[in-house]
LOSELO-414821 format. One record per residue (C-alpha): residue in three letters; z, y, x. Coordinates in steps of 0.25 Angstrom, whole numbers, plus 5000, padded with zeros to 4 digits. Example, Ala and Ser with C-alpha at 12.3 -4.5 7.8 and 13.67 -1.06 7.14 Angstrom:
! LOSELO-414821
ala503149825049 ser502949965055 
This chain:
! LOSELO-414821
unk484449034929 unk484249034943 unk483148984952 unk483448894965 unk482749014974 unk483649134964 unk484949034967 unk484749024980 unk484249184982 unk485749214977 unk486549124985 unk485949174997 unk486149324994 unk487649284990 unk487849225005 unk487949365013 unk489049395002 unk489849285004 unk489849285019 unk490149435018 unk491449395009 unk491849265018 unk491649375030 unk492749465020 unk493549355018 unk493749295033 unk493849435038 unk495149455027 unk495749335032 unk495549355046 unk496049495046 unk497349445035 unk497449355047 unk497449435059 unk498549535051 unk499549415050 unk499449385062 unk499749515067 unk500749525057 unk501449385063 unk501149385078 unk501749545078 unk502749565066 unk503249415063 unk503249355079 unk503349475088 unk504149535080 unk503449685084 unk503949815077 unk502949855064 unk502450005070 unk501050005065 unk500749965050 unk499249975052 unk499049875063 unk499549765051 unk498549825041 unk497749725031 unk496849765019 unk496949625010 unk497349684997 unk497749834999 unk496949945002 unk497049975015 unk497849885024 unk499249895019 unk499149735017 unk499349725032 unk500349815034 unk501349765021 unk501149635026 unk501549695040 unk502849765035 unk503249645025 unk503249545036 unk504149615045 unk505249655034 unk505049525024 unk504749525011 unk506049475001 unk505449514989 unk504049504990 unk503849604978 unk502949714978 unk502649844969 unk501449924971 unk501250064963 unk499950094963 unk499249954964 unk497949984958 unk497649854950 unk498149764963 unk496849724969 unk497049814980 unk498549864984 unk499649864994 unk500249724987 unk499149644982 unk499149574996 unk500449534994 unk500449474982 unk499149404984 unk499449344996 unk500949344998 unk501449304985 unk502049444981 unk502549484967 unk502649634964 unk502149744955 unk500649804955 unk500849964947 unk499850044946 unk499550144935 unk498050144931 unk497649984937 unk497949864930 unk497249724933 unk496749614926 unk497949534929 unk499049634925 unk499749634936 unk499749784939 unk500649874929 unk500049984925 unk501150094926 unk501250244931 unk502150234940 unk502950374941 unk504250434947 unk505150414935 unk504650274930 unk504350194944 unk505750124944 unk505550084929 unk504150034933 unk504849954944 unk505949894934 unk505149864923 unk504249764932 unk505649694938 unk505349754953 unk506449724962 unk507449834966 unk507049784982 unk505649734985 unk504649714997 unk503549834995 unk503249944987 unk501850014986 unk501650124981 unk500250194979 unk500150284965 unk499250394971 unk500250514967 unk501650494966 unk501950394976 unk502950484982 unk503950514968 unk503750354964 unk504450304977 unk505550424977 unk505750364965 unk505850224967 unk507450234969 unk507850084963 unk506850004970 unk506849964984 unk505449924989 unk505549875005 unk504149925009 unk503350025003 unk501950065005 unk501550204998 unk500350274999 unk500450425006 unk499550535004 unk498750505018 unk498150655015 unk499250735016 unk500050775032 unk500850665035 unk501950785038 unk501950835026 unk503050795017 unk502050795002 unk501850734990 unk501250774976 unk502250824966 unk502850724954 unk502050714944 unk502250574936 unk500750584928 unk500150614943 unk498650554945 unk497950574960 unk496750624956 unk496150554968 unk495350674974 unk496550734982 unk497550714991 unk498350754980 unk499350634978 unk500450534984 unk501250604996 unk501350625011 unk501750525021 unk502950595025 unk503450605011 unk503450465010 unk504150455024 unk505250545017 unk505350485006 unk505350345012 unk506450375021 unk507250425011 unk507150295004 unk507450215016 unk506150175019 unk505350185033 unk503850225034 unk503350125044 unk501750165043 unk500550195035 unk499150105033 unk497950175040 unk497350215030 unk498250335025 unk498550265013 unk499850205013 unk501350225019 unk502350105022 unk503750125021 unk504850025023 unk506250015020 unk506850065035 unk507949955036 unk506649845033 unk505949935044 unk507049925054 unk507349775052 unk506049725052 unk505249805064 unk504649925057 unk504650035064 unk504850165054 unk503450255055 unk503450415055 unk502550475048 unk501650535059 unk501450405064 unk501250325050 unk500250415043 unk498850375043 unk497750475037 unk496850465025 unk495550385028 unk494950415016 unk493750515016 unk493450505030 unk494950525033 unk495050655025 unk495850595014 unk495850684999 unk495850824999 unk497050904995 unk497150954980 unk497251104981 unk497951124968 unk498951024969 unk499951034981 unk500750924986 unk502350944987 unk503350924998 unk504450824998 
């Protein structure tokens, strides 16, 4: 049992860790804050076109700051559905749509395919080419629904070709940041695929993406600064609501990690174009 003196000892040396988690806290809220604001006064009031997604990034949930920018894109085009699927969620303490269904009342479906969490709400699946629609009809996803992520370290390209029967409105995938944004390349199929997490040897090119987007009717409309993740939306959305369509050269953002040097290539496995 403690001692009045030992007590009080370890109340004062817990005081410094509370103000540094107050200071965490205001500082969330003021800069959660500041983003609506921006989001209302510029998108919402003045009714300004959407050029540049990284001005509207917020880190709440996700990695990086693709809360911000969802929130951004979403309040421009509307949200009917509010239904969500993320591939590639980890165990949803930090991904694209945790925000959302958090603090907007979302419902959707967390897959990932090595993660679960103590609640069970991610499915554990491995998400392929050949069994991606089956994934999606076996847990009652909606043929049309707000936004799809998309973030499986490896075949990210084949699984949205793939995804013929569903719809998603906005979709957020992670590129390959690594590669030239000029360059048209992906790795090849291969279902059991694992990144091995060393090389650059994994996902695809921004300007695959591009491609394939537009040839399933969607618009790329920017990437997040860090070199992580491309935002595509379907082009009639884009046109009705004041998001202005991206190139490529414009959109892509480096890799920051590593000093900016981002993985190394792997010398004994090349990358194909599309």
């Amino acid at each position: 049992m403690r001692t009045p003196g030992q007590w009080l000892t370890y109340r004062l040396q817990r005081i410094p860790r509370k103000l540094g988690f107050a200071s965490n806290r205001l500082g969330w809220l003021y800069r959660d804050a500041r983003n609506g604001l921006r989001i209302w006064w510029e998108l919402g009031l003045l009714k300004r076109p959407l050029t540049d997604l990284t001005r509207y990034e917020r880190r709440i949930d996700s990695q990086h700051g693709e809360d911000g920018i969802l929130e951004a894109i979403l309040s421009v085009i509307g949200t009917p559905t509010r239904y969500f699927v993320e591939l590639g969620s980890g165990d949803a303490t930090e991904c694209n749509t945790l925000y959302l269904s958090r603090w907007k009342g979302w419902n959707g479906l967390w897959i990932d395919s090595t993660y679960v969490d103590r609640q069970g709400r991610v499915k554990r699946e491995h998400v392929t080419a050949e069994n991606v629609e089956a994934i999606f009809a076996r847990y009652g996803v909606p043929r049309t629904f707000d936004l799809l992520s998309i973030d499986l370290d490896g075949n990210d390209y084949w699984v949205w070709k793939a995804l013929l029967s569903y719809e998603p409105r906005v979709v957020i995938i992670e590129y390959n940041a690594n590669l030239p944004p000029h360059e048209r390349k992906t790795i090849p199929y291969d279902p059991a695929f694992r990144w091995d997490g060393i090389t650059s040897y994994y996902g695809a090119s921004l300007s695959a993406l591009q491609i394939l987007g537009s040839e399933k009717g969607y618009c790329l409309v920017g990437c997040d600064s860090s070199g992580t993740n491309a935002v595509f939306v379907k082009e009639a959305l884009a046109h009705q609501g004041r998001i202005l369509p991206s190139d490529v050269a414009s959109a892509y953002r480096p890799p920051t990690c590593f000093d900016g040097q981002g993985y190394p290539p792997d010398p004994l496995r090349p990358l194909i174009e599309v």
